[in-house]
C-alpha positions as CSV (number, residue, x, y, z in Angstrom):
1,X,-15.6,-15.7,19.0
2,X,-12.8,-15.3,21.6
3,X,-10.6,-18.6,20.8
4,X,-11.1,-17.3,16.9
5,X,-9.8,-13.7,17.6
6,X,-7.2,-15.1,19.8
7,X,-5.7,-18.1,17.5
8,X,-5.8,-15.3,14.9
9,X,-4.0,-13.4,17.0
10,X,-1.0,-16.1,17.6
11,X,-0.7,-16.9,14.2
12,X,-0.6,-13.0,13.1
13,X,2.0,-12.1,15.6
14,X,5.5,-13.8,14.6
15,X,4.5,-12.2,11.1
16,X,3.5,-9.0,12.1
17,X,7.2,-9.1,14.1
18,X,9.1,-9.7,11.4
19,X,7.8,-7.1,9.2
20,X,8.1,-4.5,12.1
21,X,12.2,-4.2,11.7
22,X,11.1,-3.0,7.8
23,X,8.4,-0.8,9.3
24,X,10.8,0.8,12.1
25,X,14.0,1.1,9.9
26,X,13.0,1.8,6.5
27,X,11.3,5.2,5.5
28,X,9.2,3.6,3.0
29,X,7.3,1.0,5.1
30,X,6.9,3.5,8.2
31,X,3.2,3.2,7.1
32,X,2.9,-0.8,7.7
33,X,2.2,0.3,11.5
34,X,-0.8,1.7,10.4
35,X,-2.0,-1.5,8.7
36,X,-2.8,-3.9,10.7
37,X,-5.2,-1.0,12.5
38,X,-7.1,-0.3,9.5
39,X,-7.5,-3.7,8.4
40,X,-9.3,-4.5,11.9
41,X,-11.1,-1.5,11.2
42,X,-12.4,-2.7,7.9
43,X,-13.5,-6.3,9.3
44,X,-15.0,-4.2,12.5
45,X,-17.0,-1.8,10.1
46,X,-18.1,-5.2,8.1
47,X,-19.2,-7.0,11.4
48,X,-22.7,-5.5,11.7
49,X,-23.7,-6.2,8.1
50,X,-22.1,-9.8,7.5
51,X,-24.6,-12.4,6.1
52,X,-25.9,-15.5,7.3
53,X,-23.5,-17.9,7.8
54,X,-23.7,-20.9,5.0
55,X,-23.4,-24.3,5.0
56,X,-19.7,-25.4,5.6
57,X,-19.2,-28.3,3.0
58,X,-15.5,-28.9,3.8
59,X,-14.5,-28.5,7.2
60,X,-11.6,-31.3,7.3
61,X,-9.8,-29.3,4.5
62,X,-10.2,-26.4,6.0
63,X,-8.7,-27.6,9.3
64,X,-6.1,-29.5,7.3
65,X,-5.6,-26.0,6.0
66,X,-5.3,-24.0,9.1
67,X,-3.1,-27.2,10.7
68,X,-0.6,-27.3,8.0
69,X,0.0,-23.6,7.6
70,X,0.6,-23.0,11.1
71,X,2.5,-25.7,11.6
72,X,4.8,-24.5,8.5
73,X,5.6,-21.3,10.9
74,X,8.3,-23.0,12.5
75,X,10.6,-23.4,9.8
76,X,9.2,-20.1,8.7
77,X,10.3,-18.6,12.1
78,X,13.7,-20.3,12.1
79,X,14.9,-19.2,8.6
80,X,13.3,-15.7,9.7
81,X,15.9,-15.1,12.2
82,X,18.6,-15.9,10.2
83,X,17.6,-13.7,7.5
84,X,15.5,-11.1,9.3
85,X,15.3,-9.2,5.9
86,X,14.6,-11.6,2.9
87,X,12.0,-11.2,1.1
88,X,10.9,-14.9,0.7
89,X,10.3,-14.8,4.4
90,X,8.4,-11.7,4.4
91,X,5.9,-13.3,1.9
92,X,5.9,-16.3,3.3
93,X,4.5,-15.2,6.5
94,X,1.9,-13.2,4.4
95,X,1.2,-16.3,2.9
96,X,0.8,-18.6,5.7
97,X,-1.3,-15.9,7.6
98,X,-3.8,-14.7,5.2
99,X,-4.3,-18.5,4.1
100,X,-5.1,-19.5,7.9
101,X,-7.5,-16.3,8.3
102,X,-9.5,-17.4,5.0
103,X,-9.7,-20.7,6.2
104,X,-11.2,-19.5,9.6
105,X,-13.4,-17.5,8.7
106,X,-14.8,-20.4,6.2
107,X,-15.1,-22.5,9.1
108,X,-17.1,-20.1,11.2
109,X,-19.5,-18.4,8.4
110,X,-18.8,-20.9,5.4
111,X,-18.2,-19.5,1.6
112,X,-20.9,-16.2,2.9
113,X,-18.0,-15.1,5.2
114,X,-15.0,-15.8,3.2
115,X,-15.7,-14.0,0.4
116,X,-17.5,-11.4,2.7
117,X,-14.1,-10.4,4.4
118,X,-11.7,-11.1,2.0
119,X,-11.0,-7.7,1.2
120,X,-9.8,-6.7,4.8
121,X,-7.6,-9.9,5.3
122,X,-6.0,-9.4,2.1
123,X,-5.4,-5.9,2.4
124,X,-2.8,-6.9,5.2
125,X,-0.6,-7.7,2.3
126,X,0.2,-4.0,1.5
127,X,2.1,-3.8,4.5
128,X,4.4,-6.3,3.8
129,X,7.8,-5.1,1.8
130,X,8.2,-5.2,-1.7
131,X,10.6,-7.9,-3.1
132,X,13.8,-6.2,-3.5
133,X,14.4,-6.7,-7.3
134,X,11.2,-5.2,-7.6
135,X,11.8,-2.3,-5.1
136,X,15.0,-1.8,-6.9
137,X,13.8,-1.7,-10.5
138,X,10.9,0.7,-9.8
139,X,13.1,2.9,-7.4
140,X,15.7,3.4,-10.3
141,X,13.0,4.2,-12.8
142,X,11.5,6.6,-10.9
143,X,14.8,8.3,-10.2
144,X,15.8,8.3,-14.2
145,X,12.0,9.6,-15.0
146,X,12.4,12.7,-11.9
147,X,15.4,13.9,-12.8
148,X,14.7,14.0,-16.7
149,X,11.3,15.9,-16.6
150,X,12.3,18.5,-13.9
151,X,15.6,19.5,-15.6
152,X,13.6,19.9,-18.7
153,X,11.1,21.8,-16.9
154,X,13.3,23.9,-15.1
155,X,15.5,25.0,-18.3
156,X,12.1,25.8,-20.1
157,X,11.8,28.1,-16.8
158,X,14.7,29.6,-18.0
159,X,17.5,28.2,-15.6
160,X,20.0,25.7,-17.2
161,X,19.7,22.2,-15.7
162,X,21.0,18.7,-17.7
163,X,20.3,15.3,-16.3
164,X,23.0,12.6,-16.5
165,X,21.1,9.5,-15.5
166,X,20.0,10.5,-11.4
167,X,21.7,13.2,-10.7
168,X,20.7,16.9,-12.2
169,X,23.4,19.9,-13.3
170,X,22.7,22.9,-12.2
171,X,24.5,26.1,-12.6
172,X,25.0,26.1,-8.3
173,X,26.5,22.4,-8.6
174,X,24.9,19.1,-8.6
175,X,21.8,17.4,-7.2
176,X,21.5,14.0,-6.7
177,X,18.1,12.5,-7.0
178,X,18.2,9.9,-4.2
179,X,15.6,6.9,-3.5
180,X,14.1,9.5,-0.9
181,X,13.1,11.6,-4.1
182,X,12.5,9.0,-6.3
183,X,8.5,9.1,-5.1
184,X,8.8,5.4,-4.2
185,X,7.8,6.3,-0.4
186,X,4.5,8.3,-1.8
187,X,3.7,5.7,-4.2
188,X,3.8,2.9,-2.0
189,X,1.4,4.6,0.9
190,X,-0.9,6.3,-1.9
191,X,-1.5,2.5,-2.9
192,X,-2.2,1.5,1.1
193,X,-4.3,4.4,1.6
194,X,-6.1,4.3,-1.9
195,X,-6.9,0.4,-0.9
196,X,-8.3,1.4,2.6
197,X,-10.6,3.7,1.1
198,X,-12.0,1.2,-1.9
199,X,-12.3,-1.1,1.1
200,X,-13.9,1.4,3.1
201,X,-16.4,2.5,1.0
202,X,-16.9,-1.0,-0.6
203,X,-16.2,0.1,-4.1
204,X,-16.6,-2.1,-6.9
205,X,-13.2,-4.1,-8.4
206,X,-13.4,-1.4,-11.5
207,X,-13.7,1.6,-9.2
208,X,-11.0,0.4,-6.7
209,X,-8.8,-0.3,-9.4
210,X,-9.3,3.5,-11.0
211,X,-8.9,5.1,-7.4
212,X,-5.4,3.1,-7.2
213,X,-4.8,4.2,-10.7
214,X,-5.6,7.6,-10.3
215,X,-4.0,7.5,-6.7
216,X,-0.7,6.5,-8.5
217,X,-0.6,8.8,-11.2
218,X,-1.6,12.2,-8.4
219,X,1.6,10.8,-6.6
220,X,4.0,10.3,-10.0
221,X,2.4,14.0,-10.7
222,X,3.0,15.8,-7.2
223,X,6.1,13.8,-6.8
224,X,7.5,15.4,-10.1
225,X,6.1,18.9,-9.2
226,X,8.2,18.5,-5.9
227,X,11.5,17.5,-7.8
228,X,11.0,20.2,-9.8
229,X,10.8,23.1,-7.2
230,X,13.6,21.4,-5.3
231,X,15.7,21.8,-8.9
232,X,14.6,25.1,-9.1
233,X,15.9,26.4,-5.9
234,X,19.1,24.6,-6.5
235,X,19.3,26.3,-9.8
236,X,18.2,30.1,-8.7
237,X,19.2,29.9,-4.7
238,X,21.8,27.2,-4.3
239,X,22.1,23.3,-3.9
240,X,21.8,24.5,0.2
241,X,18.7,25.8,-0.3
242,X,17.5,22.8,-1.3
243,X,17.7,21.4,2.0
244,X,15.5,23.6,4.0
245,X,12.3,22.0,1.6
246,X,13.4,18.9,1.3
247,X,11.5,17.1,4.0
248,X,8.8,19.7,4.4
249,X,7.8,19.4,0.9
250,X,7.7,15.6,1.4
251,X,5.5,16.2,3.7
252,X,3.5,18.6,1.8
253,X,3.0,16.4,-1.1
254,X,2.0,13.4,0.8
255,X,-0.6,15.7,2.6
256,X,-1.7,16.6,-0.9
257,X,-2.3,13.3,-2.3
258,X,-4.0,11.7,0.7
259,X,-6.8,14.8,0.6
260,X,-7.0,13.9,-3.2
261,X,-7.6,10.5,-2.5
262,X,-10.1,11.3,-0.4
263,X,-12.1,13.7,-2.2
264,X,-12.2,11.0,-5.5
265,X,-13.0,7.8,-3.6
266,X,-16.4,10.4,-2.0
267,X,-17.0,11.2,-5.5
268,X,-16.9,7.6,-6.5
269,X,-18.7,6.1,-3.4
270,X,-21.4,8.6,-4.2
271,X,-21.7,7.6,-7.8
272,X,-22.1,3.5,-7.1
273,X,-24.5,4.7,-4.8
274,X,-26.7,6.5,-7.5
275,X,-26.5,3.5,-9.6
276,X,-27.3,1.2,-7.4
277,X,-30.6,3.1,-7.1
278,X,-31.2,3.6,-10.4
279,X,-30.8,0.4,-11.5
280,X,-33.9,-1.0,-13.0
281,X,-34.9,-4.0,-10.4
282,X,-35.3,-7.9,-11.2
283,X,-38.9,-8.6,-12.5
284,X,-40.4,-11.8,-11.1
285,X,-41.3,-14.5,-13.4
């Protein structure tokens, strides 16, 4: 399996380069580093318990597969240094990578294999960046959504706050809720780490889905509770106060959410494991 792990590795690296500048520079992707690690992982925890391989049926188009898509990193590579941050590229890679790894593994195992470690190749797309339209877009909602529930909250509380569009009046001055506080960051590694775990614990598509659901709405939820004790202090202690919390209850929340994540995806795990020994087996003809 070494020329397999190593062409793998070749054909991974240029992409796994060009996502790193997102990874390194931009708060919300600092996660991506912990990707491509927990998508080994997940084809290293599948390795002991992948089934036979089966019969491979078309070999020439998977080799005119793998041929064609890595020779389409060249261009890929070129327009990738010229525009080191475009979203095109960043998908394209993705593209051109998990398409190659599919086809590999089809050639070594056959359909058994492909569809055995889909999940872990595919999961290497939540570490690449989000188009930036949609980045944008969900950013600015998020922003709108914050600022409107926690001033409402916070005057309920009994101190005055009004929010004009991002930005929240308070009676110590004006807070500005910033893409840092929009919840984006949370969101985006609640959705990585809720994956891993669905992955992990080989949930089925409906339970994955409802522990990325739920996994979404704990970090909207926490995400809003932060805002809102951040508005809070700006409204009783200051806007300076605000500052000292700022990070650490960014922190705090994430930490929150993750443990959350956890605890539901045992619960579930546990619960497909119950019905899948209560279910009534096949009766023979």
């Amino acid at each position: 399996m070494w020329p397999f792990v190593i062409f793998l590795a070749l054909i991974w690296a240029p992409a796994i380069r060009q996502w790193s500048h997102d990874w390194s520079t931009n708060p919300q992707y600092y996660y991506g580093w912990s990707v491509p690690l927990l998508a080994t992982y997940l084809i290293y925890d599948r390795w002991p318990e992948r089934p036979a391989p089966g019969q491979v049926r078309f070999a020439g188009l998977a080799w005119l597969v793998i041929i064609g898509l890595a020779l389409m990193q060249l261009p890929m590579r070129w327009f990738g240094e010229a525009n080191s941050d475009w979203w095109p590229v960043w998908w394209g890679y993705g593209t051109i990578c998990i398409g190659v790894t599919m086809a590999a593994f089809y050639l070594y195992g056959g359909w058994p294999w492909m569809r055995f470690f889909a999940f872990p190749v595919l999961f290497m797309a939540s570490a690449i960046p989000w188009p930036t339209y949609v980045e944008i877009d969900v950013v600015q909602r998020l922003m709108g959504i914050n600022a409107v529930i926690s001033a409402e909250v916070v005057s309920a509380l009994g101190a005055p706050a009004v929010a004009i569009g991002n930005v929240i009046e308070v009676s110590g001055g004006v807070l500005g809720v910033n893409e840092a506080c929009s919840g984006i960051r949370s969101l985006q590694s609640t959705l990585m780490a809720a994956l891993f775990l669905a992955g992990l614990y080989r949930l089925k598509f409906s339970g994955g889905l409802l522990l990325v659901a739920i996994g979404a709405g704990i970090a909207f939820f926490c995400n809003i509770v932060r805002t809102t004790v951040l508005t809070w202090e700006g409204a009783t202690k200051g806007v300076e106060a605000t500052e000292k919390l700022h990070d650490t209850a960014g922190f705090v929340i994430l930490g929150v959410v993750l443990v959350c994540l956890f605890i539901i995806s045992q619960f579930l795990d546990r619960r497909s494991v119950a019905a899948a020994k209560t279910a009534p087996e096949p009766r023979e003809p």
